[in-house]
C-alpha positions in Angstrom: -63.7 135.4 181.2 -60.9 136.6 179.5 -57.9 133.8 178.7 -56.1 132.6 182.3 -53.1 134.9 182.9 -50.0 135.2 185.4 -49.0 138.4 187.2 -45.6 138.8 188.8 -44.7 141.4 190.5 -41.7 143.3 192.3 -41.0 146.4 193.8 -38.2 148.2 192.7 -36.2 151.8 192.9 -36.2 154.3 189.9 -33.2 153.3 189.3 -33.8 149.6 188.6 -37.3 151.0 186.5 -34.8 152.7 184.0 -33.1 149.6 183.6 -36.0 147.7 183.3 -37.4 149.7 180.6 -34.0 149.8 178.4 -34.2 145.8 178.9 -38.0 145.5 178.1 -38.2 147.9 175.1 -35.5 145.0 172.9 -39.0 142.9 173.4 -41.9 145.4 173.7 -43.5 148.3 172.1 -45.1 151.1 174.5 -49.1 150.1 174.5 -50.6 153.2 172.8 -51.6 155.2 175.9 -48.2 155.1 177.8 -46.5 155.8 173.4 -48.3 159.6 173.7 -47.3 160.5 176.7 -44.3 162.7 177.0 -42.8 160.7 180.5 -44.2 157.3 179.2 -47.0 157.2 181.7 -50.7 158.2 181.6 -52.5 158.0 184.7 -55.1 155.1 186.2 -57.9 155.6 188.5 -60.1 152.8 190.4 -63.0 153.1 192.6 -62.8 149.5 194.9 -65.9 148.4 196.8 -66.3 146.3 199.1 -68.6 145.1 201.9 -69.2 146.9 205.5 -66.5 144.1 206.6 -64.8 144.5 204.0 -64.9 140.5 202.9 -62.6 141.0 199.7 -59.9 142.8 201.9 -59.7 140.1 204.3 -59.9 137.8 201.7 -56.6 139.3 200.6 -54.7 139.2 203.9 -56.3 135.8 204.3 -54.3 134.5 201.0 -57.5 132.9 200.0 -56.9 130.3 197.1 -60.2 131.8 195.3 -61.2 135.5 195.6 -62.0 138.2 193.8 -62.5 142.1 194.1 -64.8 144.7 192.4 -63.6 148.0 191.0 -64.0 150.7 188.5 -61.3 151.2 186.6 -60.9 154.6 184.2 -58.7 157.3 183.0 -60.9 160.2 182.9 -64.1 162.3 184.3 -65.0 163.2 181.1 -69.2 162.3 180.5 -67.6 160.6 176.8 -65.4 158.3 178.7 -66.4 154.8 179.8 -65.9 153.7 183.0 -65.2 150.3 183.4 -66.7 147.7 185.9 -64.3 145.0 186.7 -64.0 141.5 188.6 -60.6 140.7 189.3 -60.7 136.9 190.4 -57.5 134.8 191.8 -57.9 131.3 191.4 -55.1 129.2 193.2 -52.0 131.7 190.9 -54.1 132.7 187.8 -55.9 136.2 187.5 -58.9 136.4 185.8 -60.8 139.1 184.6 -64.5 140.6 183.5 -65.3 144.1 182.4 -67.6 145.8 180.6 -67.5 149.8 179.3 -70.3 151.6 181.2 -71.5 155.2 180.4 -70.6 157.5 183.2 -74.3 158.9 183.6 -75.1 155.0 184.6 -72.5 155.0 187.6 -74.2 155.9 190.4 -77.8 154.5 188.9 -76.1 150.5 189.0 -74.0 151.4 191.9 -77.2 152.1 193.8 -78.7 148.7 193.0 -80.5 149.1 190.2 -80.3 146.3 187.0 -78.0 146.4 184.5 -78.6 147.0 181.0 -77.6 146.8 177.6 -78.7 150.4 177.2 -76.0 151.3 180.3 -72.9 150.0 178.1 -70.3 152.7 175.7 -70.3 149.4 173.5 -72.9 146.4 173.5 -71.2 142.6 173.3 -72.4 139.3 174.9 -69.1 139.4 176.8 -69.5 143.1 178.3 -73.1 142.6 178.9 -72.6 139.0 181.0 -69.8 141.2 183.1 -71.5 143.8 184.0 -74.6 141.7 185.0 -72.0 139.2 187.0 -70.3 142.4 188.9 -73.8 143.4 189.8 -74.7 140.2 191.1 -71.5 140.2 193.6 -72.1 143.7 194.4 -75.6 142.2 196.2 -74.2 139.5 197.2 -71.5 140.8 199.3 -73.6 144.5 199.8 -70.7 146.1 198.7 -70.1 149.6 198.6 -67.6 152.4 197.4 -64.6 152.7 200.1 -61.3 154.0 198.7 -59.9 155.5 195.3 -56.9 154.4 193.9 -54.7 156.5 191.4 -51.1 155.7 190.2 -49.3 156.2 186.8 -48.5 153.4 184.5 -45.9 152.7 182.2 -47.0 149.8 179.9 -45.8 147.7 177.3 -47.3 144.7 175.3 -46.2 142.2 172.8 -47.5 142.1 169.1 -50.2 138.7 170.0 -50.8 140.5 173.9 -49.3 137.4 175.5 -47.2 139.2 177.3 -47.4 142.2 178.9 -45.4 144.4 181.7 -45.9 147.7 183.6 -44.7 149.9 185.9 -46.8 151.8 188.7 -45.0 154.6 190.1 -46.8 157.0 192.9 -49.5 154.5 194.4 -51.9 156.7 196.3 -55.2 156.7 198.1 -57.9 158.3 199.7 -61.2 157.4 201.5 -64.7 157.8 198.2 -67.9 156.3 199.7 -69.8 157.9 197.4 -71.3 156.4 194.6 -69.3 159.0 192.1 -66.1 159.1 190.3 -63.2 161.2 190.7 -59.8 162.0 190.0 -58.5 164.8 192.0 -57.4 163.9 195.5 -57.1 166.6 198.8 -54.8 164.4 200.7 -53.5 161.0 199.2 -51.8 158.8 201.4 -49.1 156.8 199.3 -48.2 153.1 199.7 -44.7 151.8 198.0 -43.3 155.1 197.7 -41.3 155.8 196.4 -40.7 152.5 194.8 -42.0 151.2 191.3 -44.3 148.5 191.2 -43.1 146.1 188.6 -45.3 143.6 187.1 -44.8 140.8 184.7 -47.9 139.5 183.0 -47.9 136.1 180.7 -50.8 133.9 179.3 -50.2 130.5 179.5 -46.1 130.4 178.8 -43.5 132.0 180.6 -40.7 133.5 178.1 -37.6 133.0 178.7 -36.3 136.9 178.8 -38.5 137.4 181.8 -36.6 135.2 183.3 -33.1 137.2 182.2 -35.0 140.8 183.1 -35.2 139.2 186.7 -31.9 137.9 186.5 -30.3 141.6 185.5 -32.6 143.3 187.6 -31.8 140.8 190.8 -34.9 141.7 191.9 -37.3 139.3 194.0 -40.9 138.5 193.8 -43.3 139.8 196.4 -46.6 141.1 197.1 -47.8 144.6 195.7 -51.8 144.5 197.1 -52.7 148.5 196.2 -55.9 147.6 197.2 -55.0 145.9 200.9 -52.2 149.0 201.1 -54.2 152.0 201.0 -57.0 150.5 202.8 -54.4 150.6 205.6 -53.2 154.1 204.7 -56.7 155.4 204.6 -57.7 153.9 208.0 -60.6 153.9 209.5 -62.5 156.5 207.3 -62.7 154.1 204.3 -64.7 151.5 206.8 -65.8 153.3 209.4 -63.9 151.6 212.7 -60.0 150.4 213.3 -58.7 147.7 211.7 -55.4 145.8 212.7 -52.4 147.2 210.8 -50.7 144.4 208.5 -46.9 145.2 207.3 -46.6 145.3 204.0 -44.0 142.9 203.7 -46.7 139.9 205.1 -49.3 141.1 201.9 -50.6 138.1 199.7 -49.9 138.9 196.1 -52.8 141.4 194.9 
């Protein structure tokens, strides 16, 4: 597991995001994605799975104490490009997370239910390989599946030791994938938060104090931002199959 970290997040107007950024970069460097980019954002895809009752989401509206959700997380459909398999556990108000690079020819071969191994990852570590063996092991355990891709652009910044980190999401949107492929091009995204800016505020261990003053400036006020739970309910039915009750976004647990 990586080291126990914090995410806070906020929804705010374009207008509060350009404050937020002239505020964050007296602290923060652009990370070197979102430094080559001529708008500051580069673009962020995810494949989420989930079971035929779709555990994880519920898990989610539920506000369970301990969950977790599985997704593929990466920037490109490029065969050179890794793909990367992700657990993103909650325990009580700490995010947790396991990933490991996979080769995009391996996708659909694990996704399918065959064994990981070493030979599937870009790079081979003790760390990556234990991932990917662990996502595989809740992807059986829950018989998950592919249900809904997820695409937004990111704005992000990080400190010098990566204690600290904050982004902003801009044009959340979603649309139905049960196939055991990757994509990035969508015929008709539905959007969640738009045309708001997700705003999060991530931390390891200490909360610094200018955080605190950027949400003080800002006058901004914590609340959930689940893209998962969102577009699952902008999707509908044709990520699960049959009609699901509608939750307002406003009652979301933190994602």
């Amino acid at each position: 597991m990586q080291r126990q970290r914090f995410e806070l997040k906020y929804i705010i107007s374009e207008e509060t995001a350009l404050k937020a950024r002239d505020f964050v970069r007296s602290y923060m460097d652009l990370d070197e994605y979102s430094a080559v980019q001529p708008d500051l954002s580069y673009p962020v895809h995810s494949l989420y799975l989930d079971s035929d009752d779709l555990r994880t989401y519920w898990e989610t509206i539920n506000g369970d104490k301990n969950r977790f959700k599985l997704r593929l997380r990466y920037y490109s459909t490029d065969p050179q490009t890794p793909v990367f398999f992700e657990i993103k556990r909650r325990v009580n108000n700490c995010i947790m997370k396991q990933r490991g690079g996979v080769k995009q020819h391996a996708v659909e071969h694990l996704l399918a239910g065959h064994l990981p191994d070493k030979e599937h990852l870009v790079s081979y570590t003790d760390r990556a390989q234990t991932a990917l063996i662990r996502f595989c092991e809740l992807l059986h355990r829950i018989q998950a599946k592919p249900r809904v891709h997820i695409a937004y652009f990111r704005e992000a910044y990080v400190s010098d030791n990566d204690a600290f980190r904050v982004t902003m999401d801009r044009k959340v949107r979603a649309e139905p994938n049960l196939h055991f492929s990757i994509k990035t091009e969508m015929k008709n995204p539905q959007y969640s938060f738009h045309p708001g800016v997700i705003l999060e505020l991530k931390f390891t261990d200490r909360y610094p104090d200018w955080f605190r003053e950027l949400v003080r400036v800002l006058n901004v006020m914590q609340r959930g931002a689940a893209k998962y739970v969102m577009s699952i309910q902008k999707v509908g039915h044709l990520a699960v199959g049959c009609p699901f009750p509608v939750v307002n976004e406003e009652d979301l647990a933190l994602d």
